[in-house]
NUDREN-116669 format. One record per residue (C-alpha): residue number from 1; z negated, y negated, x. Coordinates in Angstrom, 3 decimals. Layout:
N
[r NUM, [Z, Y, X]]
...
END
This chain:
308
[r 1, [-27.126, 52.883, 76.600]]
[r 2, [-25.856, 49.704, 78.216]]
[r 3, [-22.568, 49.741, 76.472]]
[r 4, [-23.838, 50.680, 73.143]]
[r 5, [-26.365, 47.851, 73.396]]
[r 6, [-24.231, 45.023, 74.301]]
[r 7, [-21.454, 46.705, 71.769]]
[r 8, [-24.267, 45.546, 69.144]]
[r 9, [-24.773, 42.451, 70.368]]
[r 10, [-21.253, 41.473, 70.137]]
[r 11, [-20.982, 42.534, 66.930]]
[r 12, [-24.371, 40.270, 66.123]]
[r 13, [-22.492, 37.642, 67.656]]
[r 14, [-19.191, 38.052, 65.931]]
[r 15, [-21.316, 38.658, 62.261]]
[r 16, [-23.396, 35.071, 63.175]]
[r 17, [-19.864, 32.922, 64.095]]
[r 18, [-18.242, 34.167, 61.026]]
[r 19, [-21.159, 33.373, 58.761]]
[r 20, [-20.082, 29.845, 56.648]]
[r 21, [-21.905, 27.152, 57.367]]
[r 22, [-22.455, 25.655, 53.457]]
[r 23, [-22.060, 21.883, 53.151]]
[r 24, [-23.218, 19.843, 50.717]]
[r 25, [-20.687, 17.444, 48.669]]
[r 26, [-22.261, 14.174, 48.483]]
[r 27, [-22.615, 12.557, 44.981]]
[r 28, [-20.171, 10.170, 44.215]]
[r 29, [-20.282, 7.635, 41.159]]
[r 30, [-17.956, 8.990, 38.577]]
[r 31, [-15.520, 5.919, 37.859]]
[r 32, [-13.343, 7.506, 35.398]]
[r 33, [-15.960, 8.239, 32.900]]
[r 34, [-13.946, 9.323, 29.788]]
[r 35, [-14.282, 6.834, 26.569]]
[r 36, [-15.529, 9.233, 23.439]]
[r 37, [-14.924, 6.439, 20.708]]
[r 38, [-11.744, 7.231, 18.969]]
[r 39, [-8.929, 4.851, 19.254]]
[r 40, [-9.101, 3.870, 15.887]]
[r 41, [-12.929, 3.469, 15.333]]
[r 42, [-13.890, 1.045, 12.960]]
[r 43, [-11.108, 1.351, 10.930]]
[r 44, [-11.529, 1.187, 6.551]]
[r 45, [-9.311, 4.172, 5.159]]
[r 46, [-10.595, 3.373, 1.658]]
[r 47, [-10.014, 0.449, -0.925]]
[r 48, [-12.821, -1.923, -1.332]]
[r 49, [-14.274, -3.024, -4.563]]
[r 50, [-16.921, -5.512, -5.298]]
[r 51, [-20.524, -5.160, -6.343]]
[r 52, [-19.689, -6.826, -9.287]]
[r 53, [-17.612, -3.914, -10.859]]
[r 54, [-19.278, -2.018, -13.148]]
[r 55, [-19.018, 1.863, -13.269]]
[r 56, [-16.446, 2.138, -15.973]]
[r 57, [-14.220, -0.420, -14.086]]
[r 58, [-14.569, 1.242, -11.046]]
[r 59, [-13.269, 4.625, -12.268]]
[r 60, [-10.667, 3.016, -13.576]]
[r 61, [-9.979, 0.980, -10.875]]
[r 62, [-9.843, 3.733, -7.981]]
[r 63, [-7.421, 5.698, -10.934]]
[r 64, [-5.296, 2.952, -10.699]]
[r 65, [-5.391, 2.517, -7.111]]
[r 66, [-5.030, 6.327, -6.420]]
[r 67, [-1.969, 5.218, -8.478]]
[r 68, [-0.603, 2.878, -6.606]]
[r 69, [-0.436, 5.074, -3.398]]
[r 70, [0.818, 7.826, -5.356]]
[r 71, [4.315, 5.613, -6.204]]
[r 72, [4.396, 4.273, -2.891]]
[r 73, [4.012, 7.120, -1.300]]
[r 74, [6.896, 8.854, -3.115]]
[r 75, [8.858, 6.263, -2.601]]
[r 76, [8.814, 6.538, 0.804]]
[r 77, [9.605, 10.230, 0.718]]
[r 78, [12.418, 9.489, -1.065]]
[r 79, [13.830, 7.174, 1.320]]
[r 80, [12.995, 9.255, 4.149]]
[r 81, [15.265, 12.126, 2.485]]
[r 82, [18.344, 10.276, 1.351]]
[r 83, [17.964, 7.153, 3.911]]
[r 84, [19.458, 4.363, 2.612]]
[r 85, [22.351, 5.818, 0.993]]
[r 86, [20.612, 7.310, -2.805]]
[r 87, [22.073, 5.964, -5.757]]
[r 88, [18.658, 4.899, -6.499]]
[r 89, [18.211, 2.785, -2.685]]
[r 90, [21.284, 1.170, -2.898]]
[r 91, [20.385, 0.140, -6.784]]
[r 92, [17.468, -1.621, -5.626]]
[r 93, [18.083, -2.529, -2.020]]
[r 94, [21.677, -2.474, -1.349]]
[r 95, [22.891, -2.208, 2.006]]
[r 96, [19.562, -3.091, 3.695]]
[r 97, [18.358, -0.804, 6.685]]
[r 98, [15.723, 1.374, 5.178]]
[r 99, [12.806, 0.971, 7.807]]
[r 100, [11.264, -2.131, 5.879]]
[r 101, [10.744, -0.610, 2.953]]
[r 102, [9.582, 2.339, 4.512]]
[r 103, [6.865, 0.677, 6.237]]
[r 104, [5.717, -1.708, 3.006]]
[r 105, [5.243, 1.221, 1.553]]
[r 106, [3.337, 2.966, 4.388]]
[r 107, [1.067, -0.015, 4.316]]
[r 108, [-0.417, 0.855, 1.188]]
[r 109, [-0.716, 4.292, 2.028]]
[r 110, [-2.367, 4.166, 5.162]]
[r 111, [-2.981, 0.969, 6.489]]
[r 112, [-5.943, -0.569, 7.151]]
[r 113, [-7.828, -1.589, 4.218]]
[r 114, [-10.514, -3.547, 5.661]]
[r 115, [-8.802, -7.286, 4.646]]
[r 116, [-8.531, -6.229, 1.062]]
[r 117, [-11.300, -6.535, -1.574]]
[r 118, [-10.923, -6.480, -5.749]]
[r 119, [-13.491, -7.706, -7.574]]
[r 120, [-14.027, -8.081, -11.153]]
[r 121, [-16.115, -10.910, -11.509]]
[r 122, [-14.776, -14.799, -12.680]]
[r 123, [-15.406, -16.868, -9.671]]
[r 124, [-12.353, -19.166, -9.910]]
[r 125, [-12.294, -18.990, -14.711]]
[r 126, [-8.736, -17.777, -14.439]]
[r 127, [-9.610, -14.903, -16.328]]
[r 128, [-10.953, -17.293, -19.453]]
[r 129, [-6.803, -18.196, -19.568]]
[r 130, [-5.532, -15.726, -22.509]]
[r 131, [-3.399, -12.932, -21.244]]
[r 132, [-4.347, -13.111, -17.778]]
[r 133, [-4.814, -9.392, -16.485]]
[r 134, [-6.083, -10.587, -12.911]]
[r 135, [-5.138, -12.837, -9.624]]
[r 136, [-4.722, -13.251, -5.926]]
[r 137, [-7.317, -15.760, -5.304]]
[r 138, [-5.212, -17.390, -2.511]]
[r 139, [-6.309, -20.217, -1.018]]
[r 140, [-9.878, -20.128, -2.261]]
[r 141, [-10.156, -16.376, -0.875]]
[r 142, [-6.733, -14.699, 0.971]]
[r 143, [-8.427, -11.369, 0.825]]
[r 144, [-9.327, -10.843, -2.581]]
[r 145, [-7.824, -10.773, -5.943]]
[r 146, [-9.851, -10.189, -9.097]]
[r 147, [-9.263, -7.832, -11.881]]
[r 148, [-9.540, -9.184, -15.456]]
[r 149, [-11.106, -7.333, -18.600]]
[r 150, [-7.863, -7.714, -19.888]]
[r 151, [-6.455, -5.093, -17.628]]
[r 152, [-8.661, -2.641, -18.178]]
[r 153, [-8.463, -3.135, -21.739]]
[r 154, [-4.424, -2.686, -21.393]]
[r 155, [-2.898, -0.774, -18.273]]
[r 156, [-1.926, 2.591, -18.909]]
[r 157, [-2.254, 5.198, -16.273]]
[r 158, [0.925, 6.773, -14.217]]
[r 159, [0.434, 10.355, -16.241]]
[r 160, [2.378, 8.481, -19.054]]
[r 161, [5.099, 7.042, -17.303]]
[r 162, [7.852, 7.097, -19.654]]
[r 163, [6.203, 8.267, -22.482]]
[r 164, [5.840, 5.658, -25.744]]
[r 165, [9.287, 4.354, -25.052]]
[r 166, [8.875, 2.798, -21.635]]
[r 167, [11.743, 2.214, -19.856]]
[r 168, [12.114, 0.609, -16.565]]
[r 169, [14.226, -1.660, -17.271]]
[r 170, [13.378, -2.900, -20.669]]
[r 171, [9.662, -2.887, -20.372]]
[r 172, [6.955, -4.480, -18.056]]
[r 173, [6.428, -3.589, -14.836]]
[r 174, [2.696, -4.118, -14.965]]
[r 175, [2.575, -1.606, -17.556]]
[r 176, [0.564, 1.055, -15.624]]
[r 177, [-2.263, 0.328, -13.854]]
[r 178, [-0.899, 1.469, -10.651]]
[r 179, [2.256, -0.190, -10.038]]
[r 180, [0.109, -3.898, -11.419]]
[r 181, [-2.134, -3.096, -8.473]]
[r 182, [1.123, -2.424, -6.160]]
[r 183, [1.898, -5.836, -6.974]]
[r 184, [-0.882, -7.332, -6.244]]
[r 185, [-1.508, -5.503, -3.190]]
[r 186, [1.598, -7.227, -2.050]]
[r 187, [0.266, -10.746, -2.735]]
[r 188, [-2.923, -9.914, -0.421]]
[r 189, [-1.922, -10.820, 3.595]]
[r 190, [-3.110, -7.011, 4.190]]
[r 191, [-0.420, -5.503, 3.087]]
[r 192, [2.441, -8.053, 2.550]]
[r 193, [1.945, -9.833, 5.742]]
[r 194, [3.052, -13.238, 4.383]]
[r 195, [6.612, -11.506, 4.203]]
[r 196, [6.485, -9.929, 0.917]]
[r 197, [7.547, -12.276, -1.649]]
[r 198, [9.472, -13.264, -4.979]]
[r 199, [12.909, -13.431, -3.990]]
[r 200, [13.334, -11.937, -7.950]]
[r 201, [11.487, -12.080, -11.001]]
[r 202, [12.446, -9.644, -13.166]]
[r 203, [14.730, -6.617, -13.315]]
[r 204, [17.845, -8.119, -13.765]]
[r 205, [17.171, -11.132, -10.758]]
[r 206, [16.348, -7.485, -8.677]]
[r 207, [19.205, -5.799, -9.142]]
[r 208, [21.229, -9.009, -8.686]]
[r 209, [19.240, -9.680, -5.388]]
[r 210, [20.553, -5.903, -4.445]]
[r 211, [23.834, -7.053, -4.880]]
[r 212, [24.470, -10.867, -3.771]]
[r 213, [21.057, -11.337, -1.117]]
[r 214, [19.994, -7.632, 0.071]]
[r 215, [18.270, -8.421, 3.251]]
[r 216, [15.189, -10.302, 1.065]]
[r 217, [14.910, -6.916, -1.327]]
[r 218, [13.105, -5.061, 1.436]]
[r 219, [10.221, -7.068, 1.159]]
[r 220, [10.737, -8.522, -2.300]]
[r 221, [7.874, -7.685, -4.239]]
[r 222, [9.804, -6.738, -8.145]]
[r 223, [11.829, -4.869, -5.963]]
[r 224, [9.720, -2.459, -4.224]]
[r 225, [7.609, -1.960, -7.622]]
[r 226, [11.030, -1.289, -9.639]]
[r 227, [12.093, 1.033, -7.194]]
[r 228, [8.694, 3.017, -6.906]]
[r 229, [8.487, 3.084, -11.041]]
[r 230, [12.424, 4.448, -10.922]]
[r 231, [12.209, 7.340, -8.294]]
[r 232, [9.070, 8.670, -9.551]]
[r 233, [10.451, 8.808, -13.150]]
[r 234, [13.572, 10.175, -12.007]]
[r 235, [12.092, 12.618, -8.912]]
[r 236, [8.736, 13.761, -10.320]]
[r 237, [8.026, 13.006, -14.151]]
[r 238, [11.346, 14.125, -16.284]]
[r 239, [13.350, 15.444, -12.942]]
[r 240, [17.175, 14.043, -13.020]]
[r 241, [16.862, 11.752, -16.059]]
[r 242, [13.882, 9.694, -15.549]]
[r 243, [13.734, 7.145, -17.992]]
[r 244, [15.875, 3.862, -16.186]]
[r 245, [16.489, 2.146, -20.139]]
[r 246, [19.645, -0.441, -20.684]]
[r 247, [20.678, -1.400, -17.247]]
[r 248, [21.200, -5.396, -18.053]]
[r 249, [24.253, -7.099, -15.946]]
[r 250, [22.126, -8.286, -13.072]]
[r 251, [21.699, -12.063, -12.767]]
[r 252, [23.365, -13.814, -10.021]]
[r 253, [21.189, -14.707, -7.416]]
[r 254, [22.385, -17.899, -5.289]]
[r 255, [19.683, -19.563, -4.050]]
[r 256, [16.819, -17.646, -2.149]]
[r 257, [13.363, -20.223, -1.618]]
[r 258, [12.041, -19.500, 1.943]]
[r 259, [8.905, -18.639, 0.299]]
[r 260, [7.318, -18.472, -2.538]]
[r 261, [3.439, -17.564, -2.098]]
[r 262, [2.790, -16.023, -5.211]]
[r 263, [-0.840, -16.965, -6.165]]
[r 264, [-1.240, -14.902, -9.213]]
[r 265, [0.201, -11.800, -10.206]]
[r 266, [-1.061, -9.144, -12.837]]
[r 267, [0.463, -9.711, -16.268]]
[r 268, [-1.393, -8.147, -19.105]]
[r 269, [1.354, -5.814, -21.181]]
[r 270, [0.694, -2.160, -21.957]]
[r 271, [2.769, 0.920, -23.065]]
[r 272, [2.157, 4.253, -21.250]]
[r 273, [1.988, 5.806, -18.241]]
[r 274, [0.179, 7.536, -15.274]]
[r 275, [0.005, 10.553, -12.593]]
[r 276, [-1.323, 10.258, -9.478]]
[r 277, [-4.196, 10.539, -7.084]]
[r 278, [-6.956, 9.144, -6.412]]
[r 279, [-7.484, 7.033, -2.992]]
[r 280, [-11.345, 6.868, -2.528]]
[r 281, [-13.000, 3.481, -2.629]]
[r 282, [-16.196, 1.482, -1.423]]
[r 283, [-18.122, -0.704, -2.802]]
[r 284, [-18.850, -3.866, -1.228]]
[r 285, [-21.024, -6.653, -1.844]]
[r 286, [-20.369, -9.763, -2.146]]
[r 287, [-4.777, -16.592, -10.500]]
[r 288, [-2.455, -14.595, -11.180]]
[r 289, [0.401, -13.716, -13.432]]
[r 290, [-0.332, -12.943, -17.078]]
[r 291, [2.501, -11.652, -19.749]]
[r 292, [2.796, -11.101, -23.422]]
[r 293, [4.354, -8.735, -25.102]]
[r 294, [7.239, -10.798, -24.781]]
[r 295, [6.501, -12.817, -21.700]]
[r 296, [5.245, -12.202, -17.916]]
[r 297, [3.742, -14.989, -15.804]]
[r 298, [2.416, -15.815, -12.583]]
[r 299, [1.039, -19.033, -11.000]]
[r 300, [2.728, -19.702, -7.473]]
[r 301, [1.440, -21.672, -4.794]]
[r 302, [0.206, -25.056, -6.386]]
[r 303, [-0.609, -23.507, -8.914]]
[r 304, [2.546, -24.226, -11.229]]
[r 305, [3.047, -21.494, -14.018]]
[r 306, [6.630, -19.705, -13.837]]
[r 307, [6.686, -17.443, -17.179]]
[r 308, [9.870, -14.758, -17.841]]
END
């Protein structure tokens, strides 16, 4: 009886010194609280337009817009295939690096679009000057640039690119609604950056900038348009033949200015065109270059206007 009781008590004992002991963590202030806002909070993803746009302009101005991404962003692709060695790149943009172009294009597409507002009111009378189709307001406003009745009246969208006898290199560039608006995208600090210029003025001073001053045609505004009108006609709308027109001998291009700040840009000149998508917009409350059919002109900083 002795043994078998103190055989129980040891195993008592043994079962109490091998029971834990819990022990309770003491609260600590949690210093690496993680930051739910996402990194790029705040940021506008869509174009903004005015209050004083009416409906009809605002269809077509998000159309046109939509446009504008849609031959940016194929540009890009294109580059980003063939690098800088296409027959088309090296038209357009000689022996430049490709990466500048790349990312002017990429600006449109997705940069920020907070710093960029089109408006379709009159506030500087620019738009009473005949065959003005819209302009940077520059000084008076960096971010904005007003849209004209004229354009509306006029551009043509991207679906009829090459149709009606457009060429690229025999008719305006400002003929479709979406490459106008790439243009004057350009002229807004947004998405030219002060950088993106007129180093060229037409087709023949871009081709000629390809050839005797290529490092200014990655960020010269004709350029980038031209190209973006060319690949998409050739790429997407008649595959392989595009519609390029007369290639003219391209001018000789000495003399490059060190900038030209372009105040005004949208000429007013139609023929056909359009295909592309449609980047959403918002609406927001609240002189540039006009052509004939035989002319294209755009007010640079100072206002003096240079006509083509």
């Amino acid at each position: 009886m002795l043994c078998s009781v103190s055989i129980t008590v040891a195993y008592a004992a043994v079962g109490v010194l091998a029971l834990p002991v819990p022990v309770q963590a003491r609260a600590e202030p949690d210093d690496h609280a993680h930051d739910t806002t996402a990194w790029d909070d705040g940021a506008t993803k869509d174009f903004l337009i005015h209050e004083s746009c009416n409906s009809t302009e605002i269809i077509q101005l998000r159309k046109g817009l939509a446009d504008a991404v849609t031959l940016a962003d194929h540009a890009k692709q294109h580059i980003l295939r063939f690098g800088n060695s296409s027959e088309h790149y090296r038209k357009y943009f000689g022996d430049s690096p490709s990466g500048e172009a790349i990312g002017y294009y990429e600006k449109v597409i997705n940069g920020d679009k907070g710093n960029a507002l089109f408006r379709c009111d009159n506030p500087d009378g620019n738009c009473n000057q005949p065959k003005w189709g819209g302009h940077w307001r520059g000084e008076n406003a960096t971010n904005e640039t007003v849209i004209c009745p004229l354009s509306y009246e006029t551009r043509q969208p991207l679906e009829r690119l090459c149709a009606m006898g457009y060429t690229v290199a025999e008719s305006e560039s400002n003929t479709y609604f979406g490459s106008a608006l790439l243009h004057c995208l350009y002229h807004m600090p947004a998405f030219g950056e002060d950088h993106v210029e007129h180093f060229a003025e037409d087709y023949a001073g871009a081709l000629g900038l390809a050839k005797t001053n290529s490092s200014y045609t990655t960020h010269d505004s004709d350029t980038l348009q031209y190209f973006a009108l060319d690949v998409y006609a050739y790429d997407i709308v008649v595959p392989g033949v595009g519609c390029p027109g007369r290639v003219v001998e391209a001018a000789s291009l000495e003399e490059i200015p060190t900038s030209s700040a372009v105040t005004t840009h949208m000429s007013a000149q139609p023929p056909p065109s359009s295909t592309a998508e449609t980047p959403t917009s918002t609406i927001v409350g609240a002189a540039n270059e006009v052509p004939s059919a035989s002319q294209n002109c755009h007010a640079h900083a100072g206002g003096e206007l240079h006509c083509v």
